[in-house]
N, C-alpha and C positions, 0 to 999 in steps of 0.2 A: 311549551317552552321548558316544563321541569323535565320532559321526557327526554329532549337536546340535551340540559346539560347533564341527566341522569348518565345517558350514552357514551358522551364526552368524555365521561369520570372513570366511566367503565374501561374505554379505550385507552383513556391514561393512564391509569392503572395498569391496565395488562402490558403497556410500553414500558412501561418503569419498571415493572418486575422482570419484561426480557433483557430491556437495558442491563438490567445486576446479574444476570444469568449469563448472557454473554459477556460481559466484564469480566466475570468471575470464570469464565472460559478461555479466554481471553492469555490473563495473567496466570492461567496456572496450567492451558495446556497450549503454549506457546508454538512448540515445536509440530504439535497433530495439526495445529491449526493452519500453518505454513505448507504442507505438505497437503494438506483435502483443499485449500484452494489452489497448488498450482493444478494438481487433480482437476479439478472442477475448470480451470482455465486448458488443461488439457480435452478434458468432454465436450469443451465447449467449441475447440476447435475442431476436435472429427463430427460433432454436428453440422457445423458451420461447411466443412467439406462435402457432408452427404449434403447439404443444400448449397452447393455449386454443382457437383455432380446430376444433381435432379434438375438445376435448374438449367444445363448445357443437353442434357435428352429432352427436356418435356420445350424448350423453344424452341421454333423452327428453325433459325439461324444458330444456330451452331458457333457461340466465341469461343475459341481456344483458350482465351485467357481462363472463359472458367474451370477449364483443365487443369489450368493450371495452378489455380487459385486453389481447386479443392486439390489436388497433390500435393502441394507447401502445407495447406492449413491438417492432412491429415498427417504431416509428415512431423510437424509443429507438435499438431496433439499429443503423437504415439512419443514423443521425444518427452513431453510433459508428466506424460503416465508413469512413463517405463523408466524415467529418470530424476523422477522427484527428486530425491534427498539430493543428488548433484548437483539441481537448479536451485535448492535452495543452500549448498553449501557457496555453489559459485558466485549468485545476486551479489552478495555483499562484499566481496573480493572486488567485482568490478565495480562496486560503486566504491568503495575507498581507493582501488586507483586512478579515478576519477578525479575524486577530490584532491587525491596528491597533485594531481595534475595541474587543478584549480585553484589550489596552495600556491604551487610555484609559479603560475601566473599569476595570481595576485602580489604575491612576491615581487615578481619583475613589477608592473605597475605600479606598487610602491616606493619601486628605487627610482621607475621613468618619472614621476610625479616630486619624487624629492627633488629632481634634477633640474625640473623647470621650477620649483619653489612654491607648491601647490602648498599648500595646508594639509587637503585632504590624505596625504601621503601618510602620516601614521596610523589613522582609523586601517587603512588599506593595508598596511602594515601588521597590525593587527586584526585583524579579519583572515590576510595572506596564511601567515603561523594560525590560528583557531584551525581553520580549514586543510592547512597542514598536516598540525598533532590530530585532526581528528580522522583525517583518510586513514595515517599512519596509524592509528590507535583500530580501525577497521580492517585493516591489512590485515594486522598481526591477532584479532581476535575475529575474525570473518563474522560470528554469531551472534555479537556484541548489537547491530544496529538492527539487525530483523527481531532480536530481541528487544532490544529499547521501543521501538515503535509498536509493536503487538503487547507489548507491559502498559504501555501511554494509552495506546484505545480501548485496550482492558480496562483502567483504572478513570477513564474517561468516562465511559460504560457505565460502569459501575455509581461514580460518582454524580454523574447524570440520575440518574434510575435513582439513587438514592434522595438526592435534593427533590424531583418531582413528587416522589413521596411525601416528603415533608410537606414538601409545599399542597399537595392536597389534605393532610392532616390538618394542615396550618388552616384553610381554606374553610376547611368544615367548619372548624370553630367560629369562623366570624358569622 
């Protein structure tokens, strides 16, 4: 049983300190970070192609689809590769004109809800505008939310990795 929890400690340990490593990669290399995964989601798709391709010669039946599936997925990848910094200037562009979008219908929904006398109409109301100023506010700084959420599971990361520490420090002593 001490050998378990010996192992345990060890395993937790090495977790917690990659936790702080990648947090702290995380938060301060933000921008590499975005770019080697859409990379990594681009390799993944001309893999993903060579295993349509292989798998449309080595079956006897012959689908077309998976012709077609590996010609999108490697057409996907090489766009991923060879276009990085555009895919990740663009992501966030379309997700705030999303939300603008999602603003202004919620907007409408708060006026539709005022009108039959709902209550819920100001939460809605409120919610409408948040989601509003917030697409707008991504619009106009595109780099603003890929960097919020990559700062957040940075510091997530980090702050994880760090309490697990303690908390085996803390552990030892009793």
């Amino acid at each position: 049983m001490n050998e378990r929890l010996s192992s345990f400690l060890k395993n937790r340990l090495v977790a917690a300190i990659a936790a702080i490593v990648f947090g702290l990669i995380l938060i301060f290399g933000q921008a590499q970070v975005l770019e080697v995964l859409i990379r990594f989601m681009g390799y993944v798709c001309i893999g993903g192609a060579i295993a349509c391709a292989l798998v449309y010669f080595v079956r006897a039946n012959h689908d077309p689809m998976q012709v077609v599936a590996a010609v999108f997925l490697a057409f996907l990848g090489l766009i991923f590769i060879l276009a990085t910094t555009a895919i990740v200037d663009l992501f966030p562009v379309i997700m705030g004109i999303l939300l603008v979008l999602g603003g202004f219908s919620d907007l409408a929904n708060a006026y539709a809800l005022s009108q039959v006398g709902d209550a819920g109409w100001k939460v809605t109301l409120v919610m409408g505008v948040l989601v509003l100023v917030l697409g707008i506010l991504i619009c106009l700084h595109p780099g603003f939310i890929a960097d919020m959420i990559i700062a957040f599971m940075g510091v997530t990361l980090l702050l994880s990795g760090v309490f697990d520490l303690y908390m085996m420090a803390h552990n030892r002593k009793l």
